[in-house]
C-alpha positions in Angstrom: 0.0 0.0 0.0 1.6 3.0 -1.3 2.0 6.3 1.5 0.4 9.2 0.8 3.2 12.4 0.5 3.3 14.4 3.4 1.9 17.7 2.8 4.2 20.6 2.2 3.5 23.9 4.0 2.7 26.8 2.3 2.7 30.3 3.0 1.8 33.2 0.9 4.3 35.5 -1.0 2.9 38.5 0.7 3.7 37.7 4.5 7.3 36.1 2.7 8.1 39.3 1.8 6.5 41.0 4.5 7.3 39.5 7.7 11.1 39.8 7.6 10.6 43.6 6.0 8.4 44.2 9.2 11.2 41.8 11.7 13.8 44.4 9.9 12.2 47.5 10.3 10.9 46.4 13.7 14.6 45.8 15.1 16.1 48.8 13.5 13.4 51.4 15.2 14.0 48.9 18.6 18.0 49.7 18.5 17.6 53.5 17.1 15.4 54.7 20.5 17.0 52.9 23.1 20.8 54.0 21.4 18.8 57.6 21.3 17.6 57.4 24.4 21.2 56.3 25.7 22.3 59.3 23.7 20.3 62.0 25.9 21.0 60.5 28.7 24.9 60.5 28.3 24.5 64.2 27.6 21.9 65.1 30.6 24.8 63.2 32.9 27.5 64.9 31.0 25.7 68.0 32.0 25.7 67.0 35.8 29.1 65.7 35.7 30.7 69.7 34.5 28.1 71.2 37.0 29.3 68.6 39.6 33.1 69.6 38.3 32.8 72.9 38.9 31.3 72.7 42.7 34.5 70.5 43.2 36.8 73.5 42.1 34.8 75.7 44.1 35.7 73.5 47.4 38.9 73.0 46.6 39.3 76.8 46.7 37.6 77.0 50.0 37.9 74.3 51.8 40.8 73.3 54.0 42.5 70.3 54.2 45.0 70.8 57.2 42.8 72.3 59.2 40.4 69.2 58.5 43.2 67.5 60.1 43.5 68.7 62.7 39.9 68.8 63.5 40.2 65.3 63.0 43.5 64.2 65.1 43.1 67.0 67.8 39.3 66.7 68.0 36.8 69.3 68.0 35.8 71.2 71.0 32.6 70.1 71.8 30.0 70.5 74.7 27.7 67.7 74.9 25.7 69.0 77.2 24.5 72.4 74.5 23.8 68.9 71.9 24.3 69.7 68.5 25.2 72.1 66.7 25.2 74.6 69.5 27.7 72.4 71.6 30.0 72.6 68.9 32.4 75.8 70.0 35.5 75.1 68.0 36.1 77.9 65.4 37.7 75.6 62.7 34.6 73.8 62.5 32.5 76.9 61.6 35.1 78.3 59.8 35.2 75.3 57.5 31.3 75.0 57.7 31.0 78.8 55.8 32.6 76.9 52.8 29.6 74.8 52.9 27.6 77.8 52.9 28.5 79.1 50.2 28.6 76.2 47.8 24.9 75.9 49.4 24.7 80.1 48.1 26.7 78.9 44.7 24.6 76.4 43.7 21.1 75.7 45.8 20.4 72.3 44.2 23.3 71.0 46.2 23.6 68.8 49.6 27.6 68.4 50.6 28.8 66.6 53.9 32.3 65.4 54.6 33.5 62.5 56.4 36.6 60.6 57.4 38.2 57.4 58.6 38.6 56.9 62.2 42.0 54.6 63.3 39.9 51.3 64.0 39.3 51.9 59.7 35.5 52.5 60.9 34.0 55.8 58.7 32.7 59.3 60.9 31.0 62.5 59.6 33.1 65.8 59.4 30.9 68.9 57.8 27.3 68.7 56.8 26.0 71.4 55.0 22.8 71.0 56.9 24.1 71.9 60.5 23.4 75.6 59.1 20.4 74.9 57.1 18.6 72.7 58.7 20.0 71.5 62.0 17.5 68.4 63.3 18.6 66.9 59.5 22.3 67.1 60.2 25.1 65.2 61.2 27.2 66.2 63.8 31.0 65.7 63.8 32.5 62.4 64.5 29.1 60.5 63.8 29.6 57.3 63.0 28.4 56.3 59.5 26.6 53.2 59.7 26.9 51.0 56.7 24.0 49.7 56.5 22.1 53.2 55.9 24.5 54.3 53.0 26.8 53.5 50.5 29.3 51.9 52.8 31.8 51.0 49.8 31.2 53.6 47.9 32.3 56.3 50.5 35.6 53.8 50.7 36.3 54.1 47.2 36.0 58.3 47.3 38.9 58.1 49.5 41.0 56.4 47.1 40.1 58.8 44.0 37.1 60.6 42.7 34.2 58.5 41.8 31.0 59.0 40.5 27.6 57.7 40.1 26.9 55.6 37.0 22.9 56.4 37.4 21.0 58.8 39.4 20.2 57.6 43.0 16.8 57.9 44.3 16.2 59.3 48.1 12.9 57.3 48.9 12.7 59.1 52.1 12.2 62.6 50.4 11.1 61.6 46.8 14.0 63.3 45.3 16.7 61.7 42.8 20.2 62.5 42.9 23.4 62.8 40.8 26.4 61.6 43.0 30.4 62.1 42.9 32.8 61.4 46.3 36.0 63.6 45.6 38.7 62.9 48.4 40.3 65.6 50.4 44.1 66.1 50.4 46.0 68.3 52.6 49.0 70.4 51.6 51.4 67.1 51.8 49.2 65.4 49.6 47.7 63.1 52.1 43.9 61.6 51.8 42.1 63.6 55.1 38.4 62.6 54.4 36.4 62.5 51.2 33.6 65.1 50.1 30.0 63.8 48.6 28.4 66.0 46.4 25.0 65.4 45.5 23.1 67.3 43.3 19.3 67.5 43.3 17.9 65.6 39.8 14.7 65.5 39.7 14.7 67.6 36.6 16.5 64.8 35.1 14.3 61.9 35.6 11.4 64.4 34.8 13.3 66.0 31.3 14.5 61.8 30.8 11.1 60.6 31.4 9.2 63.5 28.8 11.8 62.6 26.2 11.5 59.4 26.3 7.7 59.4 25.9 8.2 62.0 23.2 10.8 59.5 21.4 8.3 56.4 22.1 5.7 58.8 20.2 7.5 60.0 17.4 9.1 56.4 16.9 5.6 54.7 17.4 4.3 56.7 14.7 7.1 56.6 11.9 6.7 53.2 13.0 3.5 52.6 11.8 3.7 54.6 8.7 6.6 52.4 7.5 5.0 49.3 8.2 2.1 50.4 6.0 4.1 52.1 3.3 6.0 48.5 3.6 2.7 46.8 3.5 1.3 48.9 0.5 4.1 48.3 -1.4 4.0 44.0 -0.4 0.4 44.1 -1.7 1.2 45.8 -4.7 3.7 43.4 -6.0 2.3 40.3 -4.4 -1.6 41.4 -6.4 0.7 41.4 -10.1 2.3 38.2 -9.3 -1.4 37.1 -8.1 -2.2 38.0 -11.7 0.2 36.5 -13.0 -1.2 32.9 -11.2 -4.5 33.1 -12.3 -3.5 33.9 -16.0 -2.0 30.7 -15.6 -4.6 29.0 -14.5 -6.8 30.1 -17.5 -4.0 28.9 -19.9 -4.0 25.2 -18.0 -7.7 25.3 -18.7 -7.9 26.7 -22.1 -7.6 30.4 -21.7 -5.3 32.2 -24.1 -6.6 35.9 -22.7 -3.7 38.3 -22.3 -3.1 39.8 -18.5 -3.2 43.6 -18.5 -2.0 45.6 -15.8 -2.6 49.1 -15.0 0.1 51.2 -17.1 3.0 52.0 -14.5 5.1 55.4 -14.7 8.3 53.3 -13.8 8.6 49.3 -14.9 9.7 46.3 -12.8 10.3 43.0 -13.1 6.9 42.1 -12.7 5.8 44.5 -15.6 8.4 42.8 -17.3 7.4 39.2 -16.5 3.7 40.0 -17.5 4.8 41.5 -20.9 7.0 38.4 -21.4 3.4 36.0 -20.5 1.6 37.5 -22.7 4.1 37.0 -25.6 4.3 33.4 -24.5 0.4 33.2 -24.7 0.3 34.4 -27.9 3.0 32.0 -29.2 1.0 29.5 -27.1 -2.1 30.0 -28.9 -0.5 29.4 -32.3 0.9 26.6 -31.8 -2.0 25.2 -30.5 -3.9 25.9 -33.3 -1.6 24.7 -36.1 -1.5 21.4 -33.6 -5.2 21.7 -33.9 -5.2 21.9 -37.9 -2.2 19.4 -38.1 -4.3 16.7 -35.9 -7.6 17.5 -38.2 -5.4 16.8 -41.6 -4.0 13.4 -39.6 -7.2 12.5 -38.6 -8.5 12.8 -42.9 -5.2 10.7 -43.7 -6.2 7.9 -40.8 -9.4 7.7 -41.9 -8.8 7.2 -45.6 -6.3 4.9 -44.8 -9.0 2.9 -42.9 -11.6 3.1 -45.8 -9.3 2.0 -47.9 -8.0 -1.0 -45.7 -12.1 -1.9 -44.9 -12.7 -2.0 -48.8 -9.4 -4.3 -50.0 -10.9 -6.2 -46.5 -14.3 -6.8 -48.6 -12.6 -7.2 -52.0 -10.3 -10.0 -51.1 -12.9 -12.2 -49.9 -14.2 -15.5 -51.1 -17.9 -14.2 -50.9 -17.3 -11.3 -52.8 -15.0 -12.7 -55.3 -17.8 -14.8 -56.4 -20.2 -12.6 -56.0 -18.5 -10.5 -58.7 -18.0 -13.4 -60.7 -21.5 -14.1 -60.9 -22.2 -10.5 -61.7 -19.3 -11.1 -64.8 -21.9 -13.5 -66.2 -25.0 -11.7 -66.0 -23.4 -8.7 -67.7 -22.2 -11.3 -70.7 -25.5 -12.9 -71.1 -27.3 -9.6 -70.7 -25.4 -8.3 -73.7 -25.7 -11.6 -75.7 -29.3 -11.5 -75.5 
């Protein structure tokens, strides 16, 4: 018992052509907004980093770094009794803490602290910026910095060099993102006293990011679609000649010699081309078909006289009628006898 073929799958030329066009299309508008979107916000943290740069010059100007020190190894006079920041009585403190100031005056979207390493390698706050502004918020000097409630290693690695942020970071206790960059502080010999964290209010970042990119996912969404149907105009187009083309050949298998016409095109294709090109074939189709046609009917007269012919010489040569013509032989002499 013979197996029946497996049947093949078929898929229409129209979704051939147009599902990789729209895959294409599709992965180049994915890659362009996202590297876009990277784009702006390279330049928006670009922008933070000079602003952040230039606050870092400012304290270097203003801030000192042996008198840190000595705040530091001496200690600060401090009555714990007053609590803080009125206990704090030592004039190199607030001498230091005016620098803060006026970064705070210089640029009002900034929060600045200090802090430093104690001898058992265990991290303390120096300055805060907020014992002036707002006291209850503040650090006092020689807090210990608990790791758990900040970025523990982070604050390590300022001491070594300048790092900063790769993203913003987010405050969830205030609702307010932030641009970060721990610069250490060096004294006159060069030594690493404390480090200095700058942070730089951002909410105007996320908000600028997060309009830009729903402006970017609106623009792209709509050059988006307008490719994909341009794409999908130009798929139909194509795909409706060649579907032309298919039934013209279907007419021909049954009989049909009728030429395809097309709808005259400023600008020919292949398609134009391979319909001009059927209809030549028709034509040369539907002449050979009919001199086959006259050819078979002159065959057919040949075959059939060929068969007369072959029936009669069939009677001739026969015993019955070579007698029978005999017979008539005789009749014809006595008939002209008489």
């Amino acid at each position: 018992m013979s197996q029946k073929a497996p049947r093949k799958l078929t898929l229409s030329l129209s979704y051939k052509i147009l599902i990789p066009l729209i895959a294409l299309v599709t992965a180049i508008f994915i890659l362009s907004y996202f590297g876009l979107q990277k784009y702006l916000r390279e330049t928006i943290y670009g922008i933070l980093g000079e602003e952040t740069s230039a606050i870092m010059d400012y304290a270097g100007e203003c801030l000192d770094g042996d008198v840190l020190k000595s705040l530091i190894e001496d200690g600060a006079e401090y009555d714990e009794e007053a609590g803080w920041p009125d206990g704090m009585t030592d004039e190199r403190y607030w001498e230091q803490q005016s620098c803060l100031d006026t970064i705070y005056q210089f640029n009002p979207r900034t929060e600045i602290y200090t802090y430093y390493r104690e001898e058992d390698g265990s991290l303390a706050f120096g300055l805060d910026q907020w014992a002036t502004i707002d006291p209850e918020d503040s650090f006092s000097f020689g807090m210990p910095i608990v790791a758990e409630d900040t970025d523990y290693d982070k604050l390590l690695l300022g001491l070594e060099g300048i790092y900063r942020y790769e993203s913003l970071k987010y405050d969830a206790e205030y609702d307010v993102y932030y641009y970060a960059t721990i610069v250490p502080i060096e004294d006159s010999s060069g030594g690493t006293v404390g480090g200095l964290v700058i942070y730089l209010d951002a909410n105007w970042v996320a908000e600028s990011l997060q309009e830009l990119s729903n402006t970017l996912l609106l623009f792209f969404a709509v050059i988006y679609v307008l490719v994909v149907l341009l794409v999908l105009f130009i798929t139909r187009s194509t795909t409706r000649q060649l579907a032309g083309l298919k039934a013209a050949a279907s007419r021909v298998a049954d009989g049909d010699y009728t030429p395809i016409t097309f709808k005259p095109q400023v600008v020919g294709d292949e398609v134009s081309s391979l319909a001009a090109l059927f209809n030549i074939m028709l034509d040369k189709v539907r002449g050979r078909e009919e001199s086959l046609k006259q050819e078979v009917v002159e065959l057919r007269i040949q075959i059939d006289e060929q068969k007369r012919k072959k029936a009669v010489s069939e009677i001739v040569d026969t015993e019955f009628f070579q007698e029978l013509h005999s017979r008539a032989t005789q009749m014809r002499k006595r008939t002209q006898k008489k």
